[in-house]
N, C-alpha and C positions, 0 to 999 in steps of 0.2 A: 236482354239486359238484366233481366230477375233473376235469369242464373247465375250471372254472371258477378252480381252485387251480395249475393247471398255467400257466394263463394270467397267475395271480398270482407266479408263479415267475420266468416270461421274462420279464416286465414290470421285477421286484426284478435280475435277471442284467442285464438291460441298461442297467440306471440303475448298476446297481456298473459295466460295464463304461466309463461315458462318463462316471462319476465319476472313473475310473482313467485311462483318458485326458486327461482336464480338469490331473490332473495332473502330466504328464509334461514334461519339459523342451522349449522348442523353443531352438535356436539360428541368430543370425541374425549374420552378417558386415556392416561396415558401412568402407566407405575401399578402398583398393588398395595393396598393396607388393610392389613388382616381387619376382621368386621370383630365387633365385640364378642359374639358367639364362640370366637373364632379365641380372646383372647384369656375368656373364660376360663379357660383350660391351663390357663398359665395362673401359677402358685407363686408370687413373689416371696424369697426366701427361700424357696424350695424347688421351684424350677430349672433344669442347667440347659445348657446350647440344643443338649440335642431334643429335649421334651418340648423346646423352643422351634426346634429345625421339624420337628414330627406335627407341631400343634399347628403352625399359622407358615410354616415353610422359611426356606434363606431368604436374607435380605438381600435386596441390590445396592446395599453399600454398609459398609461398615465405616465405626468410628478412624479416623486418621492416624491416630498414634500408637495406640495401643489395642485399636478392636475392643476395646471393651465396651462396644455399643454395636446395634442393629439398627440401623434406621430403614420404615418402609414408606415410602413416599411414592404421592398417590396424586395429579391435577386434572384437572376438565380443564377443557378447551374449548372455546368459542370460533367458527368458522362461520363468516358470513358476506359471502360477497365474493367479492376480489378485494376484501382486503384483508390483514396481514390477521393471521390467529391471535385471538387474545384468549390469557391464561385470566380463568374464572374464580378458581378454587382449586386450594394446595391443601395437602393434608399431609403431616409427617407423624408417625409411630416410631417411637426410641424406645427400646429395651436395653439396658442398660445390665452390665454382667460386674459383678468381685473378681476377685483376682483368681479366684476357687473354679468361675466359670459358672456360677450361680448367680437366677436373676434380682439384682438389685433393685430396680425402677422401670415402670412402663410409665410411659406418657405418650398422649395423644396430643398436638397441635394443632392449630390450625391458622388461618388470618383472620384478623378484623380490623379493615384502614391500615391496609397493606404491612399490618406488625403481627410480629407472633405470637399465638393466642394462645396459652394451655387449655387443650378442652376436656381434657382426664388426664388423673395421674394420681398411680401407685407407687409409694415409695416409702424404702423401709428405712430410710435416712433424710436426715434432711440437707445433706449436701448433695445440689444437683449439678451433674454432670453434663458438658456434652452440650451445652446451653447455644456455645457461641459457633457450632457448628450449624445448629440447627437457624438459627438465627440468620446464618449466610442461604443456608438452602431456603427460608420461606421467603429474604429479605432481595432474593434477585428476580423478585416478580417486576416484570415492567422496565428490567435493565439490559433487556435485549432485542438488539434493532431487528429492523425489517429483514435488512440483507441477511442474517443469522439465521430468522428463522425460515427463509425460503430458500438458504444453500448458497447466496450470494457468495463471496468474499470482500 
C-alpha cells in the first residue's frame, strides 16, 4: 500500500504541476518597428526612400492613396489558456515622404485607454499627415471576435 500511495501522490504533483503550466502566460510579437538606433540614421529633410529602405528596411504597408507614407507596425500578444489571444500593445512608426521622395515626418504611436498616443515625432512641418489611417490601424484593438481570430468563419 506505501508504494502504491506514493505513486498516487507523484501522479496528483504532476498533473497540478502541467495544470499550473497549462496556465501561464505565453507572449508572442507579431510586425517590426525599427528601434530608435535604428532610426537615428534617418535625417529628416534629407533622408529619401531608399536611405530609408537601407536604414531600418521596407515597410509592410504603405500609405493608401498616394504611398506617401510607410508605416511599421509592431503588437504583442497575450496567450493564456484556452482562451482567445488578446492584443497587449500596438506600436505604429509613420515616415512620411514629399512629393521629391524626401523624408517629411517620423512619428512614433502608440495606445493609451485603447486611443492613439504620439510617443515621438519629427516633423519638419506642421501639417500632419496620414493621421486618420493611423487611427483605424491602433483603433481596431478589441474589434475582432473569437471566430476571427482562431480561423472561424
Amino acid at each position: 500500500m506505501g508504494r502504491l500511495g506514493s505513486g498516487m501522490r507523484r501522479g496528483v504533483g504532476a498533473l497540478a504541476l502541467i495544470a499550473l503550466a497549462a496556465c501561464t502566460a505565453v507572449y508572442q510579437n507579431h510586425g517590426y518597428v525599427p528601434r530608435d538606433e535604428e532610426l537615428a540614421k534617418i535625417v529628416v529633410g534629407e533622408s529619401t526612400r531608399e536611405t530609408v529602405a537601407r536604414a531600418v528596411g521596407r515597410p509592410s504597408s504603405t500609405g493608401l492613396l498616394t504611398g506617401a507614407a510607410w508605416y511599421y507596425v509592431g503588437s504583442r500578444f497575450r496567450h493564456y489558456g484556452a482562451k482567445a489571444p488578446q492584443e497587449v500593445d500596438r506600436e505604429v512608426l509613420a515616415i512620411s515622404f514629399d512629393e521629391g521622395g524626401t523624408v517629411e515626418n517620423v512619428e512614433r504611436f502608440g495606445l493609451e485607454n485603447g486611443q492613439a498616443v504620439v510617443l515621438s515625432r519629427r516633423v519638419t512641418d506642421s501639417n500632419i499627415k496620414g493621421l486618420s489611417f493611423l487611427r483605424q490601424l491602433l483603433g481596431n484593438i478589441g474589434n475582432i471576435s473569437a471566430g476571427q481570430v482562431i480561423g472561424d468563419n
